[in-house]
N, C-alpha and C positions, 0 to 999 in steps of 0.2 A: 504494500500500500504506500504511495505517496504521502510524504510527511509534510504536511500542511505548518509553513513557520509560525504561520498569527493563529495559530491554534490554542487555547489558553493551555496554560500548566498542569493546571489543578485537572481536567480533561484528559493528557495524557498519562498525567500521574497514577490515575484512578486507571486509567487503562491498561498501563503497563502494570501496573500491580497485579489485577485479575490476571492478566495474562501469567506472569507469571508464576501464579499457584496450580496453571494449567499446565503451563511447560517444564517447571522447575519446582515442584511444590518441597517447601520447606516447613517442618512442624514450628519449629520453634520461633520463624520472623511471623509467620503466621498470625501465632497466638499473641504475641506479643503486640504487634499490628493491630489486631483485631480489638483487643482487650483494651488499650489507647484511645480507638475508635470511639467504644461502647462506653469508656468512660467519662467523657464528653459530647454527649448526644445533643448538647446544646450549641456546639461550633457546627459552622457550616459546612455543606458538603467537598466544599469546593477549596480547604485547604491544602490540600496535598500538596506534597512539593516532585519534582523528578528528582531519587539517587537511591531514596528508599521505599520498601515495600510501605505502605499506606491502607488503614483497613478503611479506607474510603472503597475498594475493591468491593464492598458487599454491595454497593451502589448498582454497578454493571452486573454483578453476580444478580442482584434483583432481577433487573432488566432482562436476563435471558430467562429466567425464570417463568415472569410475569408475560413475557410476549415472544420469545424468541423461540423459534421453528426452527433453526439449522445448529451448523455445531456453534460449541461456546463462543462465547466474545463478540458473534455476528451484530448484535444490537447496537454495542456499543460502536461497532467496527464502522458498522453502516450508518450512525450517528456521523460520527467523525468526518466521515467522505461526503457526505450531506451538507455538511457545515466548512467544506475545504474550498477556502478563497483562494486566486492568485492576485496576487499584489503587481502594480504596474514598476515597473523596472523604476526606480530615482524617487520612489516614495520614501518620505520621513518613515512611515513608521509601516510596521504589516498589515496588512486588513485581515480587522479580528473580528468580524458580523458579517454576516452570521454567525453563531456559538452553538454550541454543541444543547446546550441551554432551546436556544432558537428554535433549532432541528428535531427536539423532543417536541416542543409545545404544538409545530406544526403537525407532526405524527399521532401526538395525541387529540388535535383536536378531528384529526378525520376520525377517530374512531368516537367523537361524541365526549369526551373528557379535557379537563384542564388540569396543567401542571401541579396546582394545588392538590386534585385527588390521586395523581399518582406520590407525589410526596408524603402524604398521607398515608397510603398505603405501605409506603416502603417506611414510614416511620412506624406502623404495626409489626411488619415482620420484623423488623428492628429486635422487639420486645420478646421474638420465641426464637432465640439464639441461645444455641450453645447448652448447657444443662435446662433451659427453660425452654428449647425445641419440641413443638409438639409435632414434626414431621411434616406439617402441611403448609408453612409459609414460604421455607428453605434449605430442601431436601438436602441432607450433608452437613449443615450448620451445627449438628449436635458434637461435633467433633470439637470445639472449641473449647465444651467445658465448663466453667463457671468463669474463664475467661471471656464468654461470650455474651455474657449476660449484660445488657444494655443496666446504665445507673436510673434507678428510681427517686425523682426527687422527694417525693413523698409517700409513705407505707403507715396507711390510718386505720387505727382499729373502727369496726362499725360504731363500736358504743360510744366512741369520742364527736362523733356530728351531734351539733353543725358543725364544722370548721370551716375558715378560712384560711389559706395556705397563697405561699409565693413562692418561686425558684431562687436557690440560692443563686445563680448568674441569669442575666439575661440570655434571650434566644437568637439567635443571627437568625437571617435570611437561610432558607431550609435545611436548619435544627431544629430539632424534635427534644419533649419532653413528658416526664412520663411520671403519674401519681398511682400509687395502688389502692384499694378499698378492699380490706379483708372484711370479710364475711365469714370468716371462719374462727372468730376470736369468740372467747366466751359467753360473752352479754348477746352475740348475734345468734349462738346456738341455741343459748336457752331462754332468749326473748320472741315474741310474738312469731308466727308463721311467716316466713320469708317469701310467700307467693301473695299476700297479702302489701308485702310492702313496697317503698317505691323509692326513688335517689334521685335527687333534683340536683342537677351540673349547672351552677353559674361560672360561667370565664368571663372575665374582660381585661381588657391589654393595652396597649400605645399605640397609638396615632404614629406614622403613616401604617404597621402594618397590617398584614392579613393573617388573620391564624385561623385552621382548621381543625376540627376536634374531635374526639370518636370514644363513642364507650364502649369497647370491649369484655362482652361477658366471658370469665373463664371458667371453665370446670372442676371439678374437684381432681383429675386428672392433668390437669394444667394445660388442657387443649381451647383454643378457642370455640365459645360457644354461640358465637353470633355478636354483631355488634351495629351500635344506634351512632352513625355518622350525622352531625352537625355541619351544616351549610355553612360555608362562611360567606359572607354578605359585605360587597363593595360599600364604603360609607359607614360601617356602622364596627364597632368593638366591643361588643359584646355577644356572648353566644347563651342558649339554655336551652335545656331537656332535661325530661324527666325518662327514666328506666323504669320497668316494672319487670315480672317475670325474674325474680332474684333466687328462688328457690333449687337447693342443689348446686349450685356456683359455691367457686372457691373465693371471689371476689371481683370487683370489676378492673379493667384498666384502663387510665383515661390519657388518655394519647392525646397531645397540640403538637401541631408544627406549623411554624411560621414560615407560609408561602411566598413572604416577598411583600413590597408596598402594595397599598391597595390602589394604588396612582395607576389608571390602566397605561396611562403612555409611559410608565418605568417598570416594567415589568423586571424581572429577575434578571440579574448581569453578572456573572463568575467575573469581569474586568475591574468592576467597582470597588475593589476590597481597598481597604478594611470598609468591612458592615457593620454597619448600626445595629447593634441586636436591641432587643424592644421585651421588658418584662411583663409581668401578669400577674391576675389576682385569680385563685378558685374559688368558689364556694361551694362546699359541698352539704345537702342537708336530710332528712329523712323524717 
């Protein structure tokens, strides 16, 4: 494949990493990579640098997952060549726009979706890596371990709602963040009927961006058991739903990731950095 110069970094970073666990797989840069990744789920996708492995790689590893028909890396590969300018000879600088960024959103939207719901989505699978693999986000993932395990910013017993909670760092442009709601703690086992009851999710966040949100019900098995995705809405910062159907769950999980400004003419741009990460309030109640 022709190497596109005005290609951004972070783009080939993430590509040459996957690639590399394909061609060259190594246990030990792996986990380490990976585990780095998943403890910072609030930095952006898009920091990788080129020299070393990056578990930014789960990004494309998604990708072939979620859409890809041919052998490994095709998504990402055909991204790439999608997004490859030629620069006119005695230009200042390379031509970097289209982005690999670009080339997703237009892919995605012939299929009926915005970069936000696939962000979202990959910020789920995110959450069943490694010892918390339930087999069905990211077939292979269980290999990590507890190295894989994405950071939860918050792990609340049922009997402590209502609370309100915030992330200890802000969220860059698409980072993801992640609260747990056990169900399984004392006061929930031997309080009222849990098919009976119901979880009311307030978010709200900073102006310019967009964040999208998802309650993920999981099982007593730790497999996902369904989950109530929250619209996120140009103009407004705040999100709410209420869950029912609680019964038999090991707890919920409440997935945000921050899609980028809500400013339709600035959409998301890997060039921009450093990014404005933008915090938030939850409230959760019962």
């Amino acid at each position: 494949m022709r190497l596109d110069a005005g290609a951004e970094e972070s783009a080939l970073a993430m590509t040459a990493s996957y690639l590399a666990t394909i061609a060259a797989p190594c246990a030990a840069e792996e986990l380490a990579a990976v585990d780095a990744f998943q403890r910072a789920p609030e930095r952006a996708l898009t920091g990788a640098t080129l020299g070393a492995l990056d578990g930014s790689l789960l990004f494309p590893w998604y990708l072939d997952h979620a859409y890809g028909t041919g052998p490994p890396a095709q998504v990402v590969m055909s991204l790439l060549a999608v997004a490859a300018q030629s620069t006119p000879q005695g230009a200042p600088r390379f031509r970097a726009e289209p982005d690999v960024f670009d080339a997703l959103r237009a892919s995605l939207r012939a299929r009926g979706k915005g970069l936000d719901d696939l962000l979202l989505d990959f910020a789920i699978a995110r959450a069943f890596l490694g010892s918390r693999s339930d087999g069905a986000h990211l077939p292979g993932a269980e290999r990590f371990g507890d190295f894989g395990r994405v950071r939860f910013e918050w792990s609340l017993p049922y009997a402590s709602l209502p609370r309100r909670v915030a992330p200890l760092r802000p969220i860059e442009p698409t980072g993801a963040t992640y609260l747990w709601l056990d169900l399984e703690d004392g006061a929930a086992a031997a309080g009222p009927d849990l098919k009976a009851a119901e979880i009311t999710l307030v978010a709200d966040w900073e102006l310019p961006a967009l964040f999208r949100w998802a309650i993920v019900k999981v099982d007593r098995q730790g497999a996902e058991a369904g989950r109530v995705e929250v619209a996120g809405i140009y103009g407004s910062t705040r999100a709410q739903r209420t869950v029912v159907g609680l019964d038999g769950l090991a707890g919920l999980l409440i997935v945000g990731v921050n899609a980028g400004s809500m400013i339709r003419s600035r959409p998301f741009d890997p060039d921009e950095a450093p990014f404005m990460p933008h915090a938030y309030t939850v409230w959760l109640s019962r």
